[in-house]
C-alpha positions as CSV (number, residue, x, y, z in Angstrom):
1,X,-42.7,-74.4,60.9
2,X,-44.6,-77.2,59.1
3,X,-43.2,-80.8,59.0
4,X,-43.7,-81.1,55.4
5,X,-41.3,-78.0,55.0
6,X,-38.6,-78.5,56.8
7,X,-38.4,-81.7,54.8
8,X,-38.6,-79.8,51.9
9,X,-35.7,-77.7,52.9
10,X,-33.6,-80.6,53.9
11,X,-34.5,-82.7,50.6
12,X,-34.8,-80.0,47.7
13,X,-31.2,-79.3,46.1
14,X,-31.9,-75.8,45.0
15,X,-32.8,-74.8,48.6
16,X,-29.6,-76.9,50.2
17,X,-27.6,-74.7,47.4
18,X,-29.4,-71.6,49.1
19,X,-28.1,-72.5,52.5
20,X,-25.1,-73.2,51.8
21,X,-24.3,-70.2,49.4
22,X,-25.7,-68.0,52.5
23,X,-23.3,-69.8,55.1
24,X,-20.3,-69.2,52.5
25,X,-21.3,-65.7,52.0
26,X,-21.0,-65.2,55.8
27,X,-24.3,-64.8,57.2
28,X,-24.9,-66.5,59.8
29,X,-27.1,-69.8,60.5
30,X,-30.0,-66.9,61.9
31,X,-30.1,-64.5,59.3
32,X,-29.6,-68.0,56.8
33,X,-33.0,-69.5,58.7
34,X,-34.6,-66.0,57.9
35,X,-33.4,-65.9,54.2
36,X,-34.2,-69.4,53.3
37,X,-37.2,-70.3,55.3
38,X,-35.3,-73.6,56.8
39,X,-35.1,-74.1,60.4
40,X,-32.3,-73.4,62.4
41,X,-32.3,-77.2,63.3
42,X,-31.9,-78.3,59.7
43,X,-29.8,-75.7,58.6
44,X,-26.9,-77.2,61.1
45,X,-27.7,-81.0,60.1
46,X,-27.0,-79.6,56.7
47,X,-23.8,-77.7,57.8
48,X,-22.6,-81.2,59.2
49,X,-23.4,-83.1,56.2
50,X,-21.7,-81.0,54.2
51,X,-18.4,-80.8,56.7
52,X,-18.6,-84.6,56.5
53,X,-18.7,-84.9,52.7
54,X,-15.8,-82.1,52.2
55,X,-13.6,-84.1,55.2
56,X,-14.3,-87.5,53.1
57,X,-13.7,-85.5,49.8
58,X,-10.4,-84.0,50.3
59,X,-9.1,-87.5,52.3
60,X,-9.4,-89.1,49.0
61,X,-8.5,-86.4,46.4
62,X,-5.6,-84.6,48.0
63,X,-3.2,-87.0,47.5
64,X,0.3,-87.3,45.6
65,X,0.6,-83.5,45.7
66,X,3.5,-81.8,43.9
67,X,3.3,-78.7,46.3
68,X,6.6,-77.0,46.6
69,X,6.4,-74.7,50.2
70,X,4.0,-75.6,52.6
71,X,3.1,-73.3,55.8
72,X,1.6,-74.6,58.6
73,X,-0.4,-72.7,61.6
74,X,-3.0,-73.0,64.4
75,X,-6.3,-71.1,64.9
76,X,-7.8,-70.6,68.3
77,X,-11.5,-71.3,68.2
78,X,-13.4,-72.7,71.9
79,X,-16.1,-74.9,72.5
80,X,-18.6,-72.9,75.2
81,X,-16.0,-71.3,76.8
82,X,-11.8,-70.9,77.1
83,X,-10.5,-73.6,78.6
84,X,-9.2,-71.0,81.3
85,X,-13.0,-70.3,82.5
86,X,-14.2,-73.7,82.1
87,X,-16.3,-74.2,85.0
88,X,-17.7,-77.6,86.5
89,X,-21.0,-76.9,85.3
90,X,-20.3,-76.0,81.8
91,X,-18.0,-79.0,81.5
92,X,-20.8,-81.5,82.3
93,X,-23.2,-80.6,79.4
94,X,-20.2,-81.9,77.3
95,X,-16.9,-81.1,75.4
96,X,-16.1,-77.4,76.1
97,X,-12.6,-75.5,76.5
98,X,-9.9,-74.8,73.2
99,X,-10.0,-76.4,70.2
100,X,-7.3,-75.9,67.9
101,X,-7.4,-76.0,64.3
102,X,-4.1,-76.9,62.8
103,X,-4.5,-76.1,58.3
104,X,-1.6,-76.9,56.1
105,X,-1.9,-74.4,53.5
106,X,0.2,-74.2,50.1
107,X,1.6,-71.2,49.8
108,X,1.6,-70.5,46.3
109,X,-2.2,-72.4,45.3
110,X,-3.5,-71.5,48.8
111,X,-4.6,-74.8,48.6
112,X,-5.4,-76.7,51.8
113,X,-3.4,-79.9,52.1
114,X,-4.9,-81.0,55.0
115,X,-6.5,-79.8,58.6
116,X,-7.5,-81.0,62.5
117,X,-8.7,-80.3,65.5
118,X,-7.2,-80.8,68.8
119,X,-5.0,-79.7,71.7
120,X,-2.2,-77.5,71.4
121,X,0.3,-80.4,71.5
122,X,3.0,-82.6,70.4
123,X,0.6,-85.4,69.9
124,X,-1.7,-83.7,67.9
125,X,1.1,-82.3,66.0
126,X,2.3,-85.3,65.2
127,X,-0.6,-87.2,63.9
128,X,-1.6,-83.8,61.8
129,X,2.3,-84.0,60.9
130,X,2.2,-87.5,59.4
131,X,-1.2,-86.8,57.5
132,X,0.6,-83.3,56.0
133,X,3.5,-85.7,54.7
134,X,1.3,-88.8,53.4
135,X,-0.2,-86.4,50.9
136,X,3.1,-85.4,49.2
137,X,4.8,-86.6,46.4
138,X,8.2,-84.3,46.2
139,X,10.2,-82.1,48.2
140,X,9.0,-79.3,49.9
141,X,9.5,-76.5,52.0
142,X,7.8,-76.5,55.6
143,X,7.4,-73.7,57.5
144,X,5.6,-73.4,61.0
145,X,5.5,-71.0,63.9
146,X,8.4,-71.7,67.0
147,X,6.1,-73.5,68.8
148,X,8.2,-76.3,69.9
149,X,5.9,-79.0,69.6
150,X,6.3,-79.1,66.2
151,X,10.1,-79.6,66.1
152,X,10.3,-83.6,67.1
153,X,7.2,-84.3,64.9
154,X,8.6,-82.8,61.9
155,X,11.6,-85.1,61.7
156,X,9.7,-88.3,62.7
157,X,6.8,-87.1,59.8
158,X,9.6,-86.6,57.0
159,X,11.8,-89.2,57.9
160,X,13.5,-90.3,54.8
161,X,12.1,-87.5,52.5
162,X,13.3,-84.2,51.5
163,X,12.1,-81.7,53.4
164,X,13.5,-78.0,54.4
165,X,12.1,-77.1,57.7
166,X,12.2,-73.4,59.0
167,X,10.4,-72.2,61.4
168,X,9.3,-67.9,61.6
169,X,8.4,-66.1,65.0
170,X,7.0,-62.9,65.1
171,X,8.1,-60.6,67.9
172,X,5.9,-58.5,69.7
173,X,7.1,-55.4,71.2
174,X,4.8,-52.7,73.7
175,X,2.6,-50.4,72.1
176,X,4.0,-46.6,72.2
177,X,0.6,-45.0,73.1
178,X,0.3,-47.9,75.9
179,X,-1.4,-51.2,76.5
180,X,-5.4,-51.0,75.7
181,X,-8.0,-53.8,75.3
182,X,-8.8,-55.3,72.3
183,X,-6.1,-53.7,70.3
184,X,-2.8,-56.6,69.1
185,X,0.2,-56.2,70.1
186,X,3.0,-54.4,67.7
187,X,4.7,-56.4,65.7
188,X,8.3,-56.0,64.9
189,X,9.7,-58.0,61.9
190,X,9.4,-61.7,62.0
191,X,12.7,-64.2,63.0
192,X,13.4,-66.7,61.0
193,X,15.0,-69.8,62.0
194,X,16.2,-72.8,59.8
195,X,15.6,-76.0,61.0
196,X,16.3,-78.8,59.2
197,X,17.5,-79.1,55.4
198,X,18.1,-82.3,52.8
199,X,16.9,-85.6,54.4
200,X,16.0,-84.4,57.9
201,X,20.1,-82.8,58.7
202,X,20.5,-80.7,61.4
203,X,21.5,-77.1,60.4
C-alpha cells in the first residue's frame, strides 16, 4: 500500500471514524483493513490511540460518582498463550501468559467505573480496589465473586466510608447427559454471602 495512503488513513477523521465504527461493530482488524483500505499496521496504532485517550478520558471524568450498587468481576483474556502452556520460547519474545481484566460496572447505568489489567491477585485487587472507591461520592453496595482476594482489600479500600459488601458464588453442579468439551458447566442457583455492612462491620 502507498505511503501517501496509509497517511491518509491515519490523518483523515472521516476514515479514523470508519475504523473505529468497524472495530465497535465487531469485525475484526482484517476484515476492518479490507473495508477501509488502511493497513493492518495503522489500524492497531489507531486502536492504541484510541485505548489511550478513552483510559485518560474516563481517569478524569468519572469522578465523584453518586452510583448506588456497584458489581465487580474478572475476565480471562491471555497474551500468546495460557499461562499453563507458556513455554520458554514463547516467553522470550515478551509478555505472554493470563491477563486479567478486573471492570467495575454499575449495575443500574451499566456504566463502567473503572477497569485493569493484571494477575489474579490480592495486589492487583487492591490497587483496582482503591481506584473503584476514589471515584465515589456516597454509599454503595459492592458486590464481587468469593474470590478471596478481594475480602482484605475491600475493607482497606472503604475504610471509613459506607459500604455494604456481599459477595455471590455460583455453584456448579455435573452435567446429567455427562461431561463434554466445550459445553459450561450447570449452574445451580447462585450463594450469596454478606460481608461487610455500615462502616466496614463485620456481619
Amino acid at each position: 500500500m502507498p505511503d501517501h495512503f496509509r497517511l491518509a488513513c491515519s490523518e483523515d477523521s472521516a476514515k479514523r471514524t470508519q475504523i473505529v465504527t468497524a472495530l465497535i461493530e465487531g469485525n475484526s482488524v482484517r476484515a476492518t483493513a479490507r473495508m477501509t483500505g488502511c493497513s493492518k499496521n495503522t489500524i492497531q496504532k489507531l486502536t492504541l490511540e484510541l485505548g489511550a485517550a478513552c483510559s485518560d478520558y474516563l481517569s478524569r471524568t468519572l469522578v465523584n460518582l453518586k452510583s448506588e450498587r456497584v458489581q465487580i468481576d474478572e475476565l480471562w483474556p491471555f497474551v500468546a498463550a495460557k499461562k499453563k502452556n507458556v513455554t520458554p520460547a514463547v516467553a522470550a519474545r515478551g509478555f505472554a501468559g493470563d491477563a486479567w481484566t478486573f471492570v467495575a460496572i454499575d449495575a443500574d447505568s451499566k456504566l463502567v467505573l473503572s477497569w485493569m489489567v493484571g494477575e489474579r491477585e490480592t495486589k492487583t485487587a487492591k490497587t483496582f480496589l482503591d481506584d473503584v472507591a476514589g471515584r465515589l461520592d456516597n454509599r454503595i453496595q459492592l458486590t464481587t465473586d468469593g474470590h478471596k482476594m478481594y475480602f482484605l482489600p475491600v475493607a482497606q479500600a472503604f475504610s471509613g466510608k459506607n459500604v455494604d459488601y456481599a459477595q455471590i458464588v455460583k455453584v456448579y453442579g455435573p452435567d446429567p447427559e455427562g461431561e463434554k468439551r466445550y459445553r459450561p458447566a450447570v449452574a445451580s442457583p447462585a450463594k450469596r454471602t454478606p460481608c461487610w455492612a455500615t462502616r466496614t462491620q463485620a456481619y
